[in-house]
C-alpha positions in Angstrom: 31.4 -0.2 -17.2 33.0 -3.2 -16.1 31.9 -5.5 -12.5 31.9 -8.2 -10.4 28.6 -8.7 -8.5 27.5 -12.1 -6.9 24.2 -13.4 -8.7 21.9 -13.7 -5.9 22.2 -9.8 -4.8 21.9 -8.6 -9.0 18.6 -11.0 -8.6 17.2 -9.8 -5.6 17.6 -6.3 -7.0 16.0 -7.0 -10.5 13.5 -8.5 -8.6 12.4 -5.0 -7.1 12.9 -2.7 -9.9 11.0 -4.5 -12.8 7.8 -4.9 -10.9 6.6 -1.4 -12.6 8.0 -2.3 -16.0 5.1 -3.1 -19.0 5.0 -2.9 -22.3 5.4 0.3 -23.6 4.5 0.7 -26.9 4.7 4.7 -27.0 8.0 4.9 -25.0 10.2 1.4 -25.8 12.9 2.9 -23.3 10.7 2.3 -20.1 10.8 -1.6 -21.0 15.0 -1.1 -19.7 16.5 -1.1 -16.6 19.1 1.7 -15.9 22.4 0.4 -14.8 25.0 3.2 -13.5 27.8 3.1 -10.8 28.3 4.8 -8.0 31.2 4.2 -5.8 31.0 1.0 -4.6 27.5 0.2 -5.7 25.7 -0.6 -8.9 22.2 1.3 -8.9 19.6 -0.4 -10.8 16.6 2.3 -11.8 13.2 1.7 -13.2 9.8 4.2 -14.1 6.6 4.2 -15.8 7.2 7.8 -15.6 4.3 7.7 -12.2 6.7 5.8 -9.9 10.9 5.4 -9.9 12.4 2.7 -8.1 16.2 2.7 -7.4 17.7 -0.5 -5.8 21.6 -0.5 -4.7 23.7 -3.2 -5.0 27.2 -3.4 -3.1 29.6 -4.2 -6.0 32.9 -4.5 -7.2 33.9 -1.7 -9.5 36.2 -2.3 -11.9 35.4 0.6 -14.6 32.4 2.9 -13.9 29.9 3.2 -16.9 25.5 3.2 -17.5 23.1 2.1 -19.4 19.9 0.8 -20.5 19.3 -3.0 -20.6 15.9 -4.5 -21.1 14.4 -5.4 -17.9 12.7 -8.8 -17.7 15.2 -10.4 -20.5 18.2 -9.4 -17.6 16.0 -9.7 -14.8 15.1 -13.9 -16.6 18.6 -14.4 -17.8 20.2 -13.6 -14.1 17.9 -15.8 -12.3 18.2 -18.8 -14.6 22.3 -18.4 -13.9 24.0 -20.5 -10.8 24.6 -18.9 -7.7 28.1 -18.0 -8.5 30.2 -14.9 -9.1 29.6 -12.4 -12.5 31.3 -10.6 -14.3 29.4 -7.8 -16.4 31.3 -5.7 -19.0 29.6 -3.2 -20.9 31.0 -2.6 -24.4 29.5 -0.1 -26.9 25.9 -0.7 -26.8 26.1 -4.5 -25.7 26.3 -6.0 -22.4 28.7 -9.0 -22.2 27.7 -11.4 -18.7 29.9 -13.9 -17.9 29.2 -16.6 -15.3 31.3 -19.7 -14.7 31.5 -21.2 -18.5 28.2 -18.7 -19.0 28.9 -15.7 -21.4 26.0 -13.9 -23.0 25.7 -10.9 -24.5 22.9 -8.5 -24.3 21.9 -5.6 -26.7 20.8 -2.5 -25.0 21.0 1.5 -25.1 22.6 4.5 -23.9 21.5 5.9 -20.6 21.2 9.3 -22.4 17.7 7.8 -23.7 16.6 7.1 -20.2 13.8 9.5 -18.6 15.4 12.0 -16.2 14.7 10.7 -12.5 13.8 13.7 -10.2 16.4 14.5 -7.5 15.4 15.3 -4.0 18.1 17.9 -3.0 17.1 20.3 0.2 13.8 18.9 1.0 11.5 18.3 4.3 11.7 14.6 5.4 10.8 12.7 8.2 11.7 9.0 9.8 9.4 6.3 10.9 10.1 2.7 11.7 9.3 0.7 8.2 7.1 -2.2 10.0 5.2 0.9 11.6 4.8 2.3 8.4 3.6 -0.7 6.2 1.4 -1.8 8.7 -0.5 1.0 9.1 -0.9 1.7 5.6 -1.9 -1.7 4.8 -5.3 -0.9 7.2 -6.1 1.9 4.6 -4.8 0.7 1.4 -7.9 -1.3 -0.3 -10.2 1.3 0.6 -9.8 4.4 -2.1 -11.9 4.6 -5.1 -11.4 3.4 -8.7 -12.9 5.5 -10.5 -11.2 8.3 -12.5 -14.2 10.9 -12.0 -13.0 11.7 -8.9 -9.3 11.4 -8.7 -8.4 12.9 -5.2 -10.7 10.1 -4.0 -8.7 7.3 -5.8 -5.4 7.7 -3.7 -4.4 7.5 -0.2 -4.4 10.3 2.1 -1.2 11.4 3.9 -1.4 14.3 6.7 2.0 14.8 8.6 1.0 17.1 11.4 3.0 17.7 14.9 4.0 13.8 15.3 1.2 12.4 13.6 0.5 10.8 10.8 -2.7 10.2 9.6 -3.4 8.0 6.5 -7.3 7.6 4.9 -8.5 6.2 2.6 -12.3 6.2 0.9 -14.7 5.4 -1.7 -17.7 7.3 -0.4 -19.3 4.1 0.7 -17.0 3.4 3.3 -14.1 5.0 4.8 -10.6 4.1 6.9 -8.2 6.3 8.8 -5.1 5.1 10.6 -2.9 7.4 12.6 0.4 6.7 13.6 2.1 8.6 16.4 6.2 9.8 15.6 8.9 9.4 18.1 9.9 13.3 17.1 7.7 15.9 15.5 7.9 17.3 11.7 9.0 20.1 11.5 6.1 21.3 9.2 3.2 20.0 8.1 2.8 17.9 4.7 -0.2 17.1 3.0 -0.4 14.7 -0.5 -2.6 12.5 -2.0 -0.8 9.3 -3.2 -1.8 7.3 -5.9 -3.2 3.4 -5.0 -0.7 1.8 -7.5 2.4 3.3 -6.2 0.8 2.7 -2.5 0.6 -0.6 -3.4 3.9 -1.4 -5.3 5.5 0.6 -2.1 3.8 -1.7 0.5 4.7 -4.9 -1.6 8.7 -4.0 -1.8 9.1 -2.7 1.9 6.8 -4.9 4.0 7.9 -6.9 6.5 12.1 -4.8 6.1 13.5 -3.8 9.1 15.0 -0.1 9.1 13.6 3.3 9.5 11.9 4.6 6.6 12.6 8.1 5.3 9.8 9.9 3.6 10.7 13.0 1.6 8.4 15.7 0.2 9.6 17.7 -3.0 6.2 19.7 -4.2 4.4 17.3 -6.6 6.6 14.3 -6.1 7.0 12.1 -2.7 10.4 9.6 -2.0 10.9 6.7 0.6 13.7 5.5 1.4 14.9 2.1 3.2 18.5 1.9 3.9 20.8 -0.8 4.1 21.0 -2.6 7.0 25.0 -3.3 6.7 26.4 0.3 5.9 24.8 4.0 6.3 23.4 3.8 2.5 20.0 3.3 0.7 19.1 0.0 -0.2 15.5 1.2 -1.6 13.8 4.1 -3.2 10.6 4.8 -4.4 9.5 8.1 -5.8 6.0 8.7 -7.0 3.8 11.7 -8.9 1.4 13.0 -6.5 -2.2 13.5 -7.2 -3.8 17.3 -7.5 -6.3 18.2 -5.8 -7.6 18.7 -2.5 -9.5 15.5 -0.2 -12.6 16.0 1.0 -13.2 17.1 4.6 -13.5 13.2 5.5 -13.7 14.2 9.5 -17.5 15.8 8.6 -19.1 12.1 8.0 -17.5 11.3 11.1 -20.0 10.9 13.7 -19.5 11.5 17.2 -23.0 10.9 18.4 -24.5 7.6 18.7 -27.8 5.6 19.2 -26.0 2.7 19.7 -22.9 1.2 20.8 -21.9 -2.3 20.5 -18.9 -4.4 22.0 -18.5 -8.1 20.4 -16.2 -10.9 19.7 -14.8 -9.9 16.4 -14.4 -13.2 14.7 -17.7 -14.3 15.8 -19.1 -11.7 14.3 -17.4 -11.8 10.9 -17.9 -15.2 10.7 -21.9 -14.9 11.1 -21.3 -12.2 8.5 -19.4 -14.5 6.0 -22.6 -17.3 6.9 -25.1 -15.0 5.8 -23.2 -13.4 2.9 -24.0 -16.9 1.0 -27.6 -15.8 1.2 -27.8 -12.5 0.4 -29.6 -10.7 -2.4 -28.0 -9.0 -5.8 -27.7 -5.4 -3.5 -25.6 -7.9 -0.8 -27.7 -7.4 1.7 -27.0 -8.5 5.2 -29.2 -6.5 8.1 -28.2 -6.3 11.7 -30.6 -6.0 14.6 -29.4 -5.1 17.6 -31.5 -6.1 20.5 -30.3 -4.6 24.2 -33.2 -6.2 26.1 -31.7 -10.1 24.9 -28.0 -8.8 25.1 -27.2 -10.5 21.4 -27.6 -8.7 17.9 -28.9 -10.8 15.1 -27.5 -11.3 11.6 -30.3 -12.3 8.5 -30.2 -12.3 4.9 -32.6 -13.5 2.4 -32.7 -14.0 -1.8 -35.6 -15.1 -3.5 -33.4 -17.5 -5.4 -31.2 -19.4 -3.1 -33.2 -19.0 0.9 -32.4 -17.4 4.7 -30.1 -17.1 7.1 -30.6 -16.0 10.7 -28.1 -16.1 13.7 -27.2 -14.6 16.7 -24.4 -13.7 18.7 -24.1 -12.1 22.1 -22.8 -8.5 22.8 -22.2 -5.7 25.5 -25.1 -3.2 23.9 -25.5 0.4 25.1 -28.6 2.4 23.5 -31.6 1.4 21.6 -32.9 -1.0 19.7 -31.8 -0.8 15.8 -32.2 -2.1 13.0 -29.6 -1.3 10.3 -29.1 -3.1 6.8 -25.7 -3.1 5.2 -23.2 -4.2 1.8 -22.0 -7.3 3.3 -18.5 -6.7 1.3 -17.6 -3.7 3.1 -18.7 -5.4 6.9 -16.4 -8.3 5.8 -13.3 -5.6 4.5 -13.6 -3.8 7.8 -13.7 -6.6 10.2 -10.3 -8.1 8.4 -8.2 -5.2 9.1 -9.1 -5.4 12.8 -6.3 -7.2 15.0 -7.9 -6.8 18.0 -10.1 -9.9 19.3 -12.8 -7.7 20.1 -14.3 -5.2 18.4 -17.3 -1.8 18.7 -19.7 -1.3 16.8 -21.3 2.0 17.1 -24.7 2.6 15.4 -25.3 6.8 14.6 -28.7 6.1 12.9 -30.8 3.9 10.7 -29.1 5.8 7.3 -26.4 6.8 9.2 -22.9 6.3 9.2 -22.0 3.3 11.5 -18.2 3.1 12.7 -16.3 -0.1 13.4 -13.7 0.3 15.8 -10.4 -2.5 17.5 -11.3 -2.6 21.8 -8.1 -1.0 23.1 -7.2 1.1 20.1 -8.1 4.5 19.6 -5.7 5.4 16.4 -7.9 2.7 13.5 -11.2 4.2 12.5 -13.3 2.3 9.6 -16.4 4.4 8.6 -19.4 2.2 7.1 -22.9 4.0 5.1 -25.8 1.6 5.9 -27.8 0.9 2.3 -31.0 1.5 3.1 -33.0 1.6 7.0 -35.2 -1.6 7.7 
C-alpha cells in the first residue's frame, strides 16, 4: 500500500473510528485500526466486536494494500503532524509516514488478523434525514436501564412500521417514546432492540451531519450509513450486534384515562422543580399538588437535615384536585428533552402513571411512576 492523503481528512477520520477502541487484553488486535483501499478511497475500520465503524477517506492511490496499525498511537502521531500533504507507504509489517521533513515509521500487523466485519449484501433498508434521526433519538437515549438482569430493557427500542418510526426507551421507573413519521413507507416492518453504547457512540459521530441516513437490517446485526456530501459514496458506517429478546408491551402502562390534566409554562415549572430538588429527602422527593379551585399547582419538599421548600406556579388545570409525590431526577430528565415552551401534565392517579407531554406535539411521550401517594 502506498498514498497520498492530506493530514486533516486522515485526522478527522481517526478521529471517528478509535472512539470504540480500549484496551484489550484478551484480543490485542482490536487495539488496531484497519487500513485497506478501495478505489479512490482509504477505509479506515474499527470493532470491539459489539459495534464496527468504517470511515472513507478520498485519497490518492498509488499501490493498493491493508493492514492493521495501532489506533491511538496513529490516531496521536497524525494529529501532532502539520497540516500538510502525506505520504504513507506500507512495507512488510511497518508503516513508513512521511510529512514535510517528518518520516516515522510504525510497526503494525497483517489485515488477515483483523476480525471479519459483517457484510450487508441484499438487505431491507430504509432512508431518513440524519438531523431527524439524531434528534429524535436523542429524546429517548438516557432513558434505558443499566442493569444486565434485564437486557431487553437496557437498549433502545426501534419499530419500523408503515412510515413510522417509533423509538422507546425505559427503566421501569420512567419511560420515553418518540415517533418519527417517513417521507415513504418501509416496505416491511422491522423490530430490534439496540444496545445504549452503540446508541450512543452513533448519536455522538452523526449528530448535527447533514445527509440522509440509511438504516439496514441484516437479522442480528443493524448498519447506518451517512454518505458523503461531495460524491454518491459513504462517508460513515456503523454496524452494531443487536440485543435478543423481546421488549415489553410498553403501550400497556400507557394510560389513556386521566384525573387530571395540566397545561404550564415548561421552564417555570422545571425551574421550581430544580428549587426544591435542593431540599429534598434521601428517596428525592418532590410532591406536586395540583389545586383547580386557585388555578396554580404547588411544588414542596422537605429533609429533616437541611429544611422546606414551597412554591407555586400558575396552570390551565382540568380535573380534580391531586396530590402526587415524585423522584425529582426523573421530573427534571423529562422536562429537559421538552422543546416546546409549554408543556401537559396529565395526572392518571395517586400511584399512577403520570405522562409529560410538548403543547403542539403529539409524536414525544415521557411516561413517569409517582413514588408513593401523599
Amino acid at each position: 500500500m502506498k498514498i497520498e492523503i492530506l493530514k486533516e481528512n486522515l485526522k478527522i477520520g481517526l478521529g471517528v473510528v478509535d472512539r470504540i477502541i480500549g484496551k484489550s487484553l484478551s484480543l490485542p488486535v482490536l487495539d488496531n485500526v484497519l487500513m485497506n483501499t478501495e478505489d479512490s478511497f482509504l477505509n479506515l475500520i474499527s470493532t470491539n466486536l459489539e459495534t464496527t465503524i468504517k470511515f472513507w477517506v478520498l485519497t490518492k492511490i498509488i499501490k493498493k494494500g491493508s493492514m492493521a496499525v495501532p489506533a491511538k498511537l496513529l490516531s496521536n502521531y497524525i494529529s501532532s503532524l502539520p497540516n500538510e500533504k502525506i505520504v504513507i507507504e506500507q512495507k512488510d509489517q511497518s508503516l513508513y509516514i512521511e510529512c514535510k521533513n517528518l518520516k516515522t515509521q510504525i510497526q503494525g500487523q497483517g489485515s488477515e488478523d483483523f476480525p471479519i466485519i459483517p457484510k450487508f449484501e441484499d438487505v431491507d433498508f430504509l432512508e431518513i434525514d440524519n438531523k431527524k434521526f439524531c434528534q429524535a433519538l436523542s429524546c429517548v437515549i438516557d432513558f434505558s436501564a443499566t442493569s444486565q438482569s434485564r437486557p431487553e430493557i437496557s437498549g433502545i427500542y426501534f419499530s419500523f412500521f408503515k412510515n413510522t418510526i417509533k423509538i422507546v426507551a425505559t427503566d421501569s421507573f420512567r419511560l420515553a417514546e418518540k415517533n418519527v413519521v417517513l417521507e415513504s413507507p418501509v416496505g416491511k416492518d422491522h423490530f430490534f432492540i439496540l444496545p445504549q453504547k452503540p446508541a450512543r457512540e452513533i448519536m455522538s459521530i452523526l449528530d448535527g451531519k447533514e445527509g440522509v441516513l440509511k438504516i439496514y437490517f441484516s437479522g442480528n446485526q443493524v448498519l447506518f450509513e451517512l454518505p458523503m456530501q461531495e460524491i454518491k459514496h459513504p462517508q460513515i458506517q456503523v454496524i452494531s450486534r443487536l440485543i435478543d429478546g423481546e421488549y415489553p408491551n410498553y403501550q400497556d402502562i400507557i394510560p389513556n384515562k386521566f384525573k387530571t390534566n395540566i397545561t404550564l409554562e415548561k421552564d417555570e415549572f422545571l425551574n421550581q422543580v430544580k428549587t426544591a430538588s435542593l431540599f429534598s429527602n434521601k428517596t428525592n422527593e418532590v410532591k406536586v399538588s395540583v389545586r383547580p379551585d386557585k388555578k396554580e399547582i404547588e411544588i414542596f419538599a422537605q429533609s429533616s437535615e437541611i429544611g422546606q421548600n414551597k412554591s407555586s406556579l400558575p396552570a390551565k388545570i382540568e380535573g380534580e384536585t391531586i396530590d402526587v409525590s415524585f423522584n425529582y431526577k426523573y421530573l427534571i430528565d423529562g422536562l429537559l428533552k421538552i422543546k416546546s415552551s409549554e408543556v401537559v401534565f396529565s395526572i392518571s392517579k395517586e400511584e399512577g402513571p403520570c405522562i409529560l407531554r410538548p403543547v403542539g406535539d403529539a409524536s414525544y411521550t415521557y411516561v413517569v411512576m409517582p413514588i408513593k401517594s401523599i
